[in-house]
C-alpha positions, 0 to 999 in steps of 0.5 A: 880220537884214536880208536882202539881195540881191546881184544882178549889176546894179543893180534900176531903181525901175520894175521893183522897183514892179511885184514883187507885194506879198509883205507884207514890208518891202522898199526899193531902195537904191542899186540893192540889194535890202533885206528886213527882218524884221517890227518888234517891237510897241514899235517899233509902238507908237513909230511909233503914237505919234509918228503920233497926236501929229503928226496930232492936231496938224495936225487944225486946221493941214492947210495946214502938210503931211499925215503918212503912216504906213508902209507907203508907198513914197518914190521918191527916184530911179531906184534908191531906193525906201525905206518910212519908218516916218513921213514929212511932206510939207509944204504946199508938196510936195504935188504929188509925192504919187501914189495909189501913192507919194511922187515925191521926198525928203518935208520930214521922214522918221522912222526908229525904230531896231531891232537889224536896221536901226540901222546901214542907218538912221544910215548908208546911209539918212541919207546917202541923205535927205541926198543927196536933199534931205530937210529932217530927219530923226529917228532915233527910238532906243527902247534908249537913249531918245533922238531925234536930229534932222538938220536941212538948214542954210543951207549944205546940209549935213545935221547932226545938230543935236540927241539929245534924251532921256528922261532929260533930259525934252527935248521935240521940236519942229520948224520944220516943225511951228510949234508942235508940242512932243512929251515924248521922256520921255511917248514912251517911257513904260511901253514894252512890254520883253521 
């Protein structure tokens, strides 16, 4: 279960940068303090995955972004800090990447579900990426094997625009990664369960 502080006013961004880092996974939303529990080695192995296969794929295709594996802080605004499992910066946002963190909403953001996070990860920290700019976001969802990628539309909007699964042998794929393909079924293939 997430641990969550209630202070009596809102926790700026500057201040929450400069607490020691005490190894646990902490992110700032909306002015309120989150810590969760350390994930599971599937989530792990999940996150290890999607990161080899988007950063195998853009070994010979550096200019279209680079792909930053957690842990690493995005600052989205005075009052948001958040730490994604993945994130990509495309070729084009380059100059919001610091040495400490990311300055702005990465193009794509990816979240491995888990008992402790599922509901902050679909609600409060989609509406959050939505708000901010982010171009997709993929709600990696090992228990039901399935992804579900929002998508920034002409409009603006943010929906979800596919769930692909493993049932169904789909593949992810996105503008963002031309030419990019990844078996939902290979990602979740012979998965440690407890």
């Amino acid at each position: 279960m997430p641990v969550m502080s209630r202070p009596h006013k809102k926790i700026t961004a500057a201040e929450f940068l400069t607490w020691p880092d005490d190894g646990r996974h902490q992110e700032l939303i909306g002015g309120v303090h989150y810590v969760t529990p350390s994930p599971k080695f599937s989530h792990q192995e999940i996150v290890g995955r999607l990161y080899v296969a988007i950063a195998n794929f853009l070994t010979t295709r550096r200019h279209l972004g680079r792909i930053i594996l957690a842990r690493f802080d995005v600052v989205l605004s005075d009052y948001d800090v958040v730490e994604p499992d993945l994130l990509f910066l495309a070729g084009d946002q380059q100059s919001i990447l610091t040495e400490a963190n990311v300055q702005g909403a990465p193009a794509l953001v990816v979240e491995v579900l888990s008992p402790s996070t599922r509901r902050r990860d679909e609600g409060l920290k989609r509406k959050l990426f939505d708000e901010k700019g982010v171009r997709e976001y993929w709600l990696v969802d090992p228990k039901h094997e399935r992804v579900s990628v929002c998508r920034r539309a002409a409009d603006g909007s943010f929906p979800v625009v596919s769930t692909l699964s493993a049932a169904a042998d789909d593949h992810l794929e996105s503008p963002l990664l031309p030419g990019f393909a990844l078996s939902v079924s290979e990602l979740f293939a012979e998965l440690f369960r407890s």
